[in-house]
C-alpha positions as CSV (number, residue, x, y, z in Angstrom):
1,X,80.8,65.0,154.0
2,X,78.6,67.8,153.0
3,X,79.8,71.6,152.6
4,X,77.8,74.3,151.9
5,X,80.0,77.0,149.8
6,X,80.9,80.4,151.6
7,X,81.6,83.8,150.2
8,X,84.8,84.1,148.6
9,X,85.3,80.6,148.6
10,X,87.7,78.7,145.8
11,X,87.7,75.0,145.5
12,X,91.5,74.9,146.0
13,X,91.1,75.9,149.1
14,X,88.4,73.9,150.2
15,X,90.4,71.3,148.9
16,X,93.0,72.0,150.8
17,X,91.0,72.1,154.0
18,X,89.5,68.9,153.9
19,X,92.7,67.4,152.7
20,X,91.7,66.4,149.2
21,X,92.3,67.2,145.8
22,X,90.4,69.8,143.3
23,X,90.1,66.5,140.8
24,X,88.4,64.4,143.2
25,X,86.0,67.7,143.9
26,X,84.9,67.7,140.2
27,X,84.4,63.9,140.1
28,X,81.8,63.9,143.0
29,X,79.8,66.8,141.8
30,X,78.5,68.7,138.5
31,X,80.8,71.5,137.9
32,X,81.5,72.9,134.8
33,X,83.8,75.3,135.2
34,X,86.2,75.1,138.7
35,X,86.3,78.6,138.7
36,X,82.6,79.7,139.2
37,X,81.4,77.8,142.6
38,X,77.9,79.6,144.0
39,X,77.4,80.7,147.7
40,X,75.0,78.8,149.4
41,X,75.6,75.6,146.8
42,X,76.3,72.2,148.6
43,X,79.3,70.3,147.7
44,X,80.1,66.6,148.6
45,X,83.4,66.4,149.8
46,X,84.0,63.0,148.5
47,X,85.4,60.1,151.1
48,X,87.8,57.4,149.3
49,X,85.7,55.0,152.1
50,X,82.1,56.2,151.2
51,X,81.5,56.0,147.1
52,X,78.6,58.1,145.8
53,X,77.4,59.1,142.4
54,X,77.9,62.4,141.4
55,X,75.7,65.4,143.0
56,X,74.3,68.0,141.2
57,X,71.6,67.2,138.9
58,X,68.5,64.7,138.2
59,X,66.1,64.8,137.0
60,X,66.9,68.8,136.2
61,X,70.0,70.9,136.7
62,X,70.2,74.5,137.7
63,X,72.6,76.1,135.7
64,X,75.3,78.2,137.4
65,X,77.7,80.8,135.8
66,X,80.5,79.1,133.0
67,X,77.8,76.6,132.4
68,X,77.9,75.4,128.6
69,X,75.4,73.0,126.8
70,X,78.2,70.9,125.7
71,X,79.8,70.6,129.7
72,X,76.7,69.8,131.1
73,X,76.1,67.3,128.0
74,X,79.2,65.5,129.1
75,X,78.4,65.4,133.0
76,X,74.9,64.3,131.7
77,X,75.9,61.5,129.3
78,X,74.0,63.1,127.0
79,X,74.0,65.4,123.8
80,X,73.8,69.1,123.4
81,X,71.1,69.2,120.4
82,X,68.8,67.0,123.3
83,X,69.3,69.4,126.3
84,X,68.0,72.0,123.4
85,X,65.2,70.1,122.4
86,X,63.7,69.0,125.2
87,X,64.4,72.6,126.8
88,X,63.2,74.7,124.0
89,X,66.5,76.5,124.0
90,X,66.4,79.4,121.5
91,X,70.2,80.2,122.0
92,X,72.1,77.4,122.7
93,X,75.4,79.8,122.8
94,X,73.0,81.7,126.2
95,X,72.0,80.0,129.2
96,X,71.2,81.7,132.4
97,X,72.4,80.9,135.2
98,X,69.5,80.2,137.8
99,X,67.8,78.7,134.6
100,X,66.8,75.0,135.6
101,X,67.1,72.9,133.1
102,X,65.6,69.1,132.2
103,X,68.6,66.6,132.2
104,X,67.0,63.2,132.5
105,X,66.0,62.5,129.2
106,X,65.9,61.7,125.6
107,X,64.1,61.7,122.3
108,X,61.6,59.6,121.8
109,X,58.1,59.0,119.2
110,X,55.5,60.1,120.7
111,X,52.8,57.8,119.4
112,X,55.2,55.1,120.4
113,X,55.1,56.3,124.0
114,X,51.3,56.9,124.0
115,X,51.2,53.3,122.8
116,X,53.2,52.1,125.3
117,X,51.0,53.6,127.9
118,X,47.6,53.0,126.3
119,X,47.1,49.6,127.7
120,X,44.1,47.5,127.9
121,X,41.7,47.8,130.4
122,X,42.3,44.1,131.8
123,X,45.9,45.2,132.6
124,X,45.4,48.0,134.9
125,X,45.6,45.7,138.0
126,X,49.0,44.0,136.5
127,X,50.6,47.6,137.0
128,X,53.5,47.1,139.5
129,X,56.0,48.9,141.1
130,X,58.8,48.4,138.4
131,X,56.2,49.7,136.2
132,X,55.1,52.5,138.4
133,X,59.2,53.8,138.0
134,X,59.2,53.2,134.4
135,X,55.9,55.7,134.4
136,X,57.4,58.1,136.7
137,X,60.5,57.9,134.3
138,X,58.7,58.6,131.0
139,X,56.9,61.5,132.6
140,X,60.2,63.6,132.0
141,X,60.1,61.8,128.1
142,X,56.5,64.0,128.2
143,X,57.5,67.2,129.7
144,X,60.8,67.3,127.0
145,X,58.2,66.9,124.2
146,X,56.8,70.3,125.5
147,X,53.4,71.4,123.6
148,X,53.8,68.2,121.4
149,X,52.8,65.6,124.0
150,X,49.7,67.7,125.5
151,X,47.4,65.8,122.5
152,X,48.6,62.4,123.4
153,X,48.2,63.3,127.3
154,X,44.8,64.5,126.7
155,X,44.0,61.3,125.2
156,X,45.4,59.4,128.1
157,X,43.1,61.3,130.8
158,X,40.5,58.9,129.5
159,X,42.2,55.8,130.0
160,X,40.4,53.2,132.3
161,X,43.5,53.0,134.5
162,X,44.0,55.8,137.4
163,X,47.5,54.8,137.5
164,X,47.8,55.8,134.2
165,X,45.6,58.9,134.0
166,X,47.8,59.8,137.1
167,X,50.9,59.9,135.6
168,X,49.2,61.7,132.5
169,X,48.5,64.3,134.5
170,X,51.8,64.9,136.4
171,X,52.9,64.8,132.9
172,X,51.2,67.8,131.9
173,X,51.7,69.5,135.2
174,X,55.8,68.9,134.4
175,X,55.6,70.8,131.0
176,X,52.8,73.5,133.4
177,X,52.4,76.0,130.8
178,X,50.1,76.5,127.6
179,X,45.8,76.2,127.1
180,X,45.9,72.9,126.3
181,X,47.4,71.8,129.6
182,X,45.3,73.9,131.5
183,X,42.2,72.9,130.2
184,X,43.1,69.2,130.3
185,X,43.6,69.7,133.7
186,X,40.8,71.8,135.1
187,X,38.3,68.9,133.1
188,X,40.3,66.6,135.1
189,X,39.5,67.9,138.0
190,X,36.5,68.6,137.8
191,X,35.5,65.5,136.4
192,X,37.8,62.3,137.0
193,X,35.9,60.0,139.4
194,X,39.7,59.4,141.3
195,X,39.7,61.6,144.3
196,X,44.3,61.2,144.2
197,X,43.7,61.6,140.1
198,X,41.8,65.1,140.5
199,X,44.2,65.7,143.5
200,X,47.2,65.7,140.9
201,X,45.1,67.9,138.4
202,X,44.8,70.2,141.4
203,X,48.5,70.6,142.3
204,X,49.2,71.0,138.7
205,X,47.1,73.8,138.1
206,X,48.7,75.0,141.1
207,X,51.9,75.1,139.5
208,X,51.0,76.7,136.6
209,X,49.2,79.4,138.5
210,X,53.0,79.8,140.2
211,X,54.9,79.6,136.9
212,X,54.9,83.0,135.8
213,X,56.0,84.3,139.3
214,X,58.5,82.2,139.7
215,X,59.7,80.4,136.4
216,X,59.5,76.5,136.2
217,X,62.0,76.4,139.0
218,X,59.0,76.4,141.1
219,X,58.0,73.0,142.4
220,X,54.9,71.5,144.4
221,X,55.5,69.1,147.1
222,X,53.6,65.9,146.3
223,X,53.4,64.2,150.1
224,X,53.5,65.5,153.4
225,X,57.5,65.7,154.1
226,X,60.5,66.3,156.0
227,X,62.7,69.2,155.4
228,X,65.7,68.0,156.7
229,X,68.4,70.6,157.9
230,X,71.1,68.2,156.0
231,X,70.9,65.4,154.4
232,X,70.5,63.0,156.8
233,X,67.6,61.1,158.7
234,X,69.4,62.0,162.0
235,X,69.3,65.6,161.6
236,X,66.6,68.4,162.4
237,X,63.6,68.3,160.3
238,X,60.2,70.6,159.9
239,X,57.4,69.2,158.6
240,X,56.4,70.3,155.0
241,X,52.7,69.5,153.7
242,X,51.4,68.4,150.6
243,X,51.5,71.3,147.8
244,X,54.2,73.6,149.4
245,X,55.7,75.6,147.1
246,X,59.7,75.6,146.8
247,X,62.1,76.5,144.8
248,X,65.0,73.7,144.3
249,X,68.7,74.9,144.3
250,X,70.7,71.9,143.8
251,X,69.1,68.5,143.0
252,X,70.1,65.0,143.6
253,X,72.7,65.1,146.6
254,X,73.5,61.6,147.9
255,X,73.8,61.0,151.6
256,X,77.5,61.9,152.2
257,X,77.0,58.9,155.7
258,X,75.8,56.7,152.8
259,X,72.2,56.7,154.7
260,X,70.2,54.2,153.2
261,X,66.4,55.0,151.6
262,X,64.0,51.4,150.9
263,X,65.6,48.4,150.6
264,X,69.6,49.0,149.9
265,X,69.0,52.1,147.9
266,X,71.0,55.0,148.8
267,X,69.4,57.9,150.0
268,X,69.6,61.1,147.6
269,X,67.8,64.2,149.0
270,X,67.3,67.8,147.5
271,X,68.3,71.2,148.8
272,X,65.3,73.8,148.3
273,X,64.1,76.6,149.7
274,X,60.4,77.1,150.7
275,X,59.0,80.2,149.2
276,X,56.7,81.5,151.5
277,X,59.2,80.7,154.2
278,X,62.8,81.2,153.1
279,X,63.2,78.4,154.7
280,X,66.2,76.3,153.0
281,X,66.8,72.1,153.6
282,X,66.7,69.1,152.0
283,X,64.1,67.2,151.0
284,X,64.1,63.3,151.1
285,X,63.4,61.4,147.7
286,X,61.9,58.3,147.6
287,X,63.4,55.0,147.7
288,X,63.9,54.6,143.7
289,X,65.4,58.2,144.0
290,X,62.0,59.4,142.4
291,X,61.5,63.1,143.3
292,X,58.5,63.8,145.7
293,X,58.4,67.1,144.1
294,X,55.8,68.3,140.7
């Protein structure tokens, strides 16, 4: 089940009053340090006859207070030095809570990731959905890369493929700040004969318009969705559209009923709250668990 943390609230006793233990707590979701638990944060009470991965983070994690790199390295199978790099941590001994921080990742060569995507023309149509994911998946190896992929990026707008010049440009609205990307987008858009390729340049520059008000936590919708008042299918939902704003509190929470998303995928949702709104909910991912959010 699903249990949205109260004021004053300890995880022994929440423990206690779902008659399980603190340890089986910490094994269903990312907690660093038992003794700092936000209000408003859901929790998955975990059910010995429902298994689930672990809630709390993908692709990005929002740090909460007695978070260390090296904690959230471990829950992240992962290292500190690449949560630095690919967050452009100046202090690795300081990290904010509320700071959201990329956790799906690691280093890579760039020109051997351009190459990868820079494939010939006579290809484009071969592109399926298994490749689709692996795109959608290296778009995070892009945005960790920061200001060093935005040359390689820019060279991929002019690829043949809209596929590819799509994910190109959700790249550079993921990293969302600095000339290069904006300028690379606004040609883009202005220019790209792809009416859902200039679509993407324009939620990006969206974004970035957003950043400084809001940090990166800000996020763009990318399809008209549900907001779903838990995360189920059979609960209350609003409809949000394409390009609403929202900020993401917790990401990747599995259906505690096990709901299923596609064919035998699980369904993983994320709680956000809409910003011109307040609205909070979850939001439905897709059936690879890819975020519908920018």
């Amino acid at each position: 089940m699903l249990y949205i943390v109260q004021h004053g609230d300890h995880l022994s006793a929440i423990a206690k009053r779902f008659q399980t233990t603190v340890p089986a707590i910490l094994a269903a979701n990312v907690i660093c340090n038992p003794d700092y638990i936000v209000t408003g944060i859901p929790l998955i009470i975990p059910d010995p006859n429902t298994p689930l991965p672990k809630a709390g983070g993908s692709p990005y994690y929002v740090v909460m207070p007695g978070d260390s790199l090296w904690c959230l390295s471990q829950q992240f199978s992962t290292t500190p030095h690449t949560l630095i790099q690919a967050n452009q941590i100046t202090n690795p001994d300081l990290i904010t809570a509320g700071a959201e921080l990329l956790v799906s990742t690691y280093q890579v060569d760039p020109v051997a990731l351009y190459n990868s995507w820079n494939i010939r023309p006579e290809d484009c149509d071969s592109i399926n959905s298994i490749w689709g994911e692996a795109l959608y998946r290296e778009e995070f190896l892009w945005e960790a890369m920061g200001q060093t992929a935005v040359p390689y990026l820019t060279q991929l707008l002019n690829h043949s493929c809209s596929t590819i010049r799509d994910s190109a440009v959700k790249s550079l609205g993921r990293i969302g700040t600095g000339a290069g990307v904006r300028s690379a987008l606004e040609q883009t858009l202005r220019n790209d004969p792809d009416a859902n390729v200039a679509d993407s340049a324009r939620l990006s520059l969206m974004r970035m318009d957003l950043i400084p008000l809001w940090t990166k936590r800000i996020h763009l919708t990318t399809t008209d969705t549900e907001l779903y008042s838990s995360p189920a299918f059979d609960a209350g939902s609003t409809l949000l559209t394409k390009g609403t704003p929202v900020i993401v509190h917790r990401w990747y929470i599995p259906s505690p009923a096990g709901d299923i998303s596609g064919p035998g995928a699980l369904a993983v949702f994320d709680f956000v709250q809409v910003t011109t709104t307040g609205q909070t909910g979850f939001l439905h991912r897709a059936g690879d668990a890819a975020i519908t959010l920018l």
